[in-house]
C-alpha positions as semicolon CSV with decimal commas, in nm:
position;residue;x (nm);y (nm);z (nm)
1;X;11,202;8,657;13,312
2;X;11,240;8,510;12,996
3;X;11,486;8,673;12,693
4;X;11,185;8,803;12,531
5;X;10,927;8,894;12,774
6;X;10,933;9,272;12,720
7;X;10,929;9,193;12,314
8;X;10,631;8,946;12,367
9;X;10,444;9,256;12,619
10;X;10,483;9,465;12,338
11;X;10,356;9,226;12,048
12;X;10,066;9,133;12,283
13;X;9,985;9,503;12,346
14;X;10,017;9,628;11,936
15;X;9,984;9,302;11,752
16;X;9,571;9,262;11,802
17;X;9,562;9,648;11,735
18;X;9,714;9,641;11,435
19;X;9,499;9,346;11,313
20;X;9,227;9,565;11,426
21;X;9,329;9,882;11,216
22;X;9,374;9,671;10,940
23;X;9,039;9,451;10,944
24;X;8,772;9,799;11,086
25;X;8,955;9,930;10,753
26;X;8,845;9,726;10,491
27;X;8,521;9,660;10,671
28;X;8,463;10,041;10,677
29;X;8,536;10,075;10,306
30;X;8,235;10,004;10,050
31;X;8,362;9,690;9,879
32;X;8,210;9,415;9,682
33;X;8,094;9,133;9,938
34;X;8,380;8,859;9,771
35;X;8,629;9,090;9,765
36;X;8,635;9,174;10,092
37;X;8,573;8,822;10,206
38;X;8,913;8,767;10,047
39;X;9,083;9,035;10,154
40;X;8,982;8,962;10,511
41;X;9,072;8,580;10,518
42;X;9,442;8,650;10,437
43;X;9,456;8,930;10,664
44;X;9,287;8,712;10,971
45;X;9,548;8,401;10,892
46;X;9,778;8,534;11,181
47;X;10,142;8,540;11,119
48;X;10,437;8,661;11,359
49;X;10,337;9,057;11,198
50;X;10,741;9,085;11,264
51;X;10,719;9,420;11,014
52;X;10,511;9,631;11,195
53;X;10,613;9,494;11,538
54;X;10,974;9,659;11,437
55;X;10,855;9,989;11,310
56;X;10,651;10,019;11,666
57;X;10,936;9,923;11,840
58;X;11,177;10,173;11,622
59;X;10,927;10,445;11,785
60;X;10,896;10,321;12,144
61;X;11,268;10,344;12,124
62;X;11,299;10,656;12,068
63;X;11,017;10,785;12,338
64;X;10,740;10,818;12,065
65;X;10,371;10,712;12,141
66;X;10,366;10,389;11,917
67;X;10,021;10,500;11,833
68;X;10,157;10,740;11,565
69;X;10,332;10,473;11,342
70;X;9,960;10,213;11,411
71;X;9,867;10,324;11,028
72;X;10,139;10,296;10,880
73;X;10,241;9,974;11,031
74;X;9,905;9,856;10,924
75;X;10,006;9,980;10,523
76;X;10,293;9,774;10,582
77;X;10,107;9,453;10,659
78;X;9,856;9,501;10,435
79;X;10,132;9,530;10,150
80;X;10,344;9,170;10,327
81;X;9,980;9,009;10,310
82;X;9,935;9,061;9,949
83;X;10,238;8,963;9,874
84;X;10,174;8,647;10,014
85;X;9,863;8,579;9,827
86;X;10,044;8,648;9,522
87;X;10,343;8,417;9,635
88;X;10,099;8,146;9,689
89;X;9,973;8,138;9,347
90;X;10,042;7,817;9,097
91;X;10,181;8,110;8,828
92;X;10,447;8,159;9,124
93;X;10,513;7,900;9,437
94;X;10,184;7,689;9,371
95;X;10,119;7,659;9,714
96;X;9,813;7,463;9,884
97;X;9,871;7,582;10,253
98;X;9,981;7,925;10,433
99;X;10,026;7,952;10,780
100;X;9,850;7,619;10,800
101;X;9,534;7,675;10,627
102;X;9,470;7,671;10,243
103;X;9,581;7,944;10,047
104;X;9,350;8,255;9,949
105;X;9,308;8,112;9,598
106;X;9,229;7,801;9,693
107;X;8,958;7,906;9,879
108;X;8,823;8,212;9,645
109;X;9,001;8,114;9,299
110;X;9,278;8,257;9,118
111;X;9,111;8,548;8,973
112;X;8,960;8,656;9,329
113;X;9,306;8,611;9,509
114;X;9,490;8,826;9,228
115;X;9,238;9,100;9,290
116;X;9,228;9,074;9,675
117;X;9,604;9,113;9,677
118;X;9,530;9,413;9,413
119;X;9,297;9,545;9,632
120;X;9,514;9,536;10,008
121;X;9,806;9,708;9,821
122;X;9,640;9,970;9,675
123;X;9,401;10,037;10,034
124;X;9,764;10,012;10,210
125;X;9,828;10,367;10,053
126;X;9,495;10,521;10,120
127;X;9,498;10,397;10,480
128;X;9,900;10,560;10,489
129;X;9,775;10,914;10,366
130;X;9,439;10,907;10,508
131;X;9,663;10,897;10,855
132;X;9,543;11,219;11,088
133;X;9,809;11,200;11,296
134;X;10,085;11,280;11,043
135;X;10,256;11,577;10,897
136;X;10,195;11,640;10,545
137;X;10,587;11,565;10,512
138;X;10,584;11,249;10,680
139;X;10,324;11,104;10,449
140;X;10,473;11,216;10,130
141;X;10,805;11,078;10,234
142;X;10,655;10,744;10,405
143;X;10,464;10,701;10,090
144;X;10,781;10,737;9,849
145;X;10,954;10,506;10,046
146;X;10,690;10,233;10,060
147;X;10,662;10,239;9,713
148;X;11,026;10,209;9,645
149;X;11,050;9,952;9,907
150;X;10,756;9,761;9,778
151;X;10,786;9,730;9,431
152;X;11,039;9,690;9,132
153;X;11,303;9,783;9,284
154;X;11,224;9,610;9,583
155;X;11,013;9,324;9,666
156;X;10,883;9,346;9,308
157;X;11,212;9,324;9,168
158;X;11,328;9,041;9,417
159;X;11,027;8,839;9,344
160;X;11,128;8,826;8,982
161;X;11,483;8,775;9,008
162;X;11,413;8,464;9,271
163;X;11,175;8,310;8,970
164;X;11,419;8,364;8,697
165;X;11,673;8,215;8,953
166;X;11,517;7,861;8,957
167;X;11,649;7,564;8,816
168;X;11,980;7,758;8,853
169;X;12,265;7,768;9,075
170;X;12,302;8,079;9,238
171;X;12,581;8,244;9,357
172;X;12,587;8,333;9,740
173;X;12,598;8,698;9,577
174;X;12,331;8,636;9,374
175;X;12,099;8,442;9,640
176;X;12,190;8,776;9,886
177;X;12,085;9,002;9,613
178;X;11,726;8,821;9,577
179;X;11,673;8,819;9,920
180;X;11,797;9,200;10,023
181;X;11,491;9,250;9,754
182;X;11,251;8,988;9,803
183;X;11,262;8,992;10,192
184;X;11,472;9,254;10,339
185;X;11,338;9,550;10,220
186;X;11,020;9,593;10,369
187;X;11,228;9,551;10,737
188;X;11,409;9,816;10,580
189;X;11,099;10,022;10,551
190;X;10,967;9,921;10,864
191;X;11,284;10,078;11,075
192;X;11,324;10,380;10,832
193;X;10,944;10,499;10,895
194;X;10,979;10,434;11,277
195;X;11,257;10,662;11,225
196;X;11,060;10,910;10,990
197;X;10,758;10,887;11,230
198;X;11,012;10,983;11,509
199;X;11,214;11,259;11,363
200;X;11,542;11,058;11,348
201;X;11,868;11,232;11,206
202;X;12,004;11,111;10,848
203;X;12,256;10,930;11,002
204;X;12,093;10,733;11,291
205;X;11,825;10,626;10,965
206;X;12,147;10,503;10,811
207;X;12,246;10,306;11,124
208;X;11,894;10,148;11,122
209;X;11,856;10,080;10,760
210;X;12,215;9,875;10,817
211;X;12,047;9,693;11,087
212;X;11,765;9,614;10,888
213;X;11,959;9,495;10,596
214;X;12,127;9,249;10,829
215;X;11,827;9,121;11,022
216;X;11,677;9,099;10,637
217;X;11,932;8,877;10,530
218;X;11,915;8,694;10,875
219;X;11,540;8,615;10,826
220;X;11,608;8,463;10,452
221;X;11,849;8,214;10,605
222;X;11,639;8,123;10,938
223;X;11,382;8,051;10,671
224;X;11,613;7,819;10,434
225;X;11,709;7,627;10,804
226;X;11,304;7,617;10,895
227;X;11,281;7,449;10,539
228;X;11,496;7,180;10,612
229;X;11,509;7,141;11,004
230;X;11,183;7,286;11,071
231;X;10,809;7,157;11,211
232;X;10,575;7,104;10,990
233;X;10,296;7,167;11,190
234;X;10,494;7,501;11,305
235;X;10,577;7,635;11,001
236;X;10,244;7,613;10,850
237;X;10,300;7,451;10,541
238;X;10,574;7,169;10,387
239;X;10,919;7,124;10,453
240;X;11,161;7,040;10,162
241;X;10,947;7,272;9,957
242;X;11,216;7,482;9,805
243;X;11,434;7,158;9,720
244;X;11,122;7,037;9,563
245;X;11,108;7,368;9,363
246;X;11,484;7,370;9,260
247;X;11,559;7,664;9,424
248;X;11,909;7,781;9,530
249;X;11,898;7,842;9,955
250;X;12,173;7,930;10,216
251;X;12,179;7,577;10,322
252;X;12,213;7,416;9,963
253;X;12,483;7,696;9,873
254;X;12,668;7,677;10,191
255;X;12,633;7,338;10,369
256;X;12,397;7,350;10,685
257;X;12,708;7,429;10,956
258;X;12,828;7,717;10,651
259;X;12,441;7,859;10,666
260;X;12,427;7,896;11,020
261;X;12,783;8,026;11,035
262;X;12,656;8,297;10,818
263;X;12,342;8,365;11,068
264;X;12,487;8,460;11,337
265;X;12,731;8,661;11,103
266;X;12,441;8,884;10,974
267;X;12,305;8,899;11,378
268;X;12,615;9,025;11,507
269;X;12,641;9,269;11,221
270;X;12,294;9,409;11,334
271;X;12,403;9,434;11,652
272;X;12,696;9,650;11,542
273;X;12,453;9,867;11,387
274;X;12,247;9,974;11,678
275;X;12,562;10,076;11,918
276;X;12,597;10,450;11,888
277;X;12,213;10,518;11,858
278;X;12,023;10,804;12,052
279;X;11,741;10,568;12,141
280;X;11,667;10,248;12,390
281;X;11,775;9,968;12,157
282;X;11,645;9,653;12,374
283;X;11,333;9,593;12,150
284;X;11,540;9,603;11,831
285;X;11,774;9,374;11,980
286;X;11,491;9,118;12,081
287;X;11,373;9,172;11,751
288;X;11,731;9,048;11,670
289;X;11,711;8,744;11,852
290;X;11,366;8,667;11,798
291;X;11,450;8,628;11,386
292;X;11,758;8,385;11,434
293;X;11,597;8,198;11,721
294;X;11,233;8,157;11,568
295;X;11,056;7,804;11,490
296;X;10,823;7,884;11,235
């Protein structure tokens, strides 16, 4: 049995389900034709769906039926996949390819990709407090969070601080700050909800929010590696792309050896985080592995 055979059981069992919530969503909804044509070739383009896959696996931890967190880990993709489109466009990364097929606005124009990306982060919400197998409570505080998580002072916020930070030497500080943003706090989301979604104690939500910092940060510098070291054909688009684009990465800051040094430093630190929890920690720990170890 492999190191990740009861991770890969579980993305094979939730994974399809979740794409299923998210597509019989939008296709339920009464949307112009284009629209949802856009909305629905970002959301097909696969992708490892790591996000949701941890908030699931926060839940199964602790006993919970899965099925309880499906919507919300649906929101949560929905919000990563506009994201991307946005990412992709030339006023950002200018990028032709995403997971190995053109991007959305290459394929349905700038104006249509802006609005598709409008469109799955604003339906992310609905689908979150439309959820009938939530407490009033739960949706009101999963909702705060995602927002918080997901824009200005989150993602938002680390999207803009990552564009004013090319052309510039970053710090290692300063790169980590971006990326806790950018990157590491949806994961953040994604274990705090499990936790919300399972009626976790304020302190084992701090443990997990730790651990998600840490496997945030270890993501961000798996991807600098992938951009360097990494397949092509794998990774779904161009390596080198940062260097072409001036920006700082782990890699460039650190040396290659000093990036991968600090890696495993962020993995062990998530594994700190989980000892001491009331739950079955395996997935999370796969989770753990699966990040630092990943191809693509």
């Amino acid at each position: 049995m492999s190191l990740h055979a009861d991770l890969e059981v579980f993305q094979q069992k939730y994974k399809k389900k979740i794409e299923e919530i998210m597509t019989g969503y939008v296709d339920e909804k009464s949307l112009p034709s284009t629209i949802r044509e856009s909305m629905m070739y970002s959301l097909k383009a696969g992708g490892k769906r790591i996000r949701p896959i941890l908030l699931l696996a926060v839940i199964e931890g602790y006993g919970k039926d899965p099925v309880l967190g499906m919507r919300t880990a649906a929101a949560l993709e929905m919000i990563h996949t506009y994201s991307l489109i946005h990412d992709d466009l030339p006023s950002m990364d200018d990028d032709d390819l995403r997971r190995g097929k053109p991007t959305n606005h290459k394929v349905f124009g700038e104006a249509m990709a802006i609005l598709a990306g409008d469109g799955l982060l604003t339906l992310s919400f609905q689908i979150l407090t439309e959820d009938p197998l939530l407490l009033n409570e739960q949706k009101v505080n999963l909702v705060a969070l995602l927002a918080k998580c997901a824009g200005a002072e989150g993602m938002v916020g680390g999207q803009v601080a990552d564009i004013e930070g090319e052309d510039k030497t970053l710090t290692v500080e300063e790169l980590e700050s971006i990326h806790v943003r950018k990157t590491g706090r949806l994961l953040v989301f994604s274990a705090l909800a499990g936790a919300i979604i399972s009626g976790a104690t304020q302190k084992e939500q701090t443990q997990l929010e730790n651990y998600a910092y840490h496997i945030g940060l270890a993501f961000q510098i798996q991807d600098d590696i992938l951009d360097i070291e990494g397949d092509e054909e794998l990774i779904g688009k161009p390596v080198g792309s940062d260097e072409s684009k001036k920006k700082s990465t782990y890699p460039g800051l650190l040396t290659m050896a000093g990036a991968k040094d600090k890696l495993h430093y962020h993995l062990d630190e998530a594994l700190q985080s989980l000892n001491g929890l009331e739950m079955d920690v395996s997935l999370l720990k796969q989770i753990s592995h699966l990040i630092v170890n990943r191809n693509h």
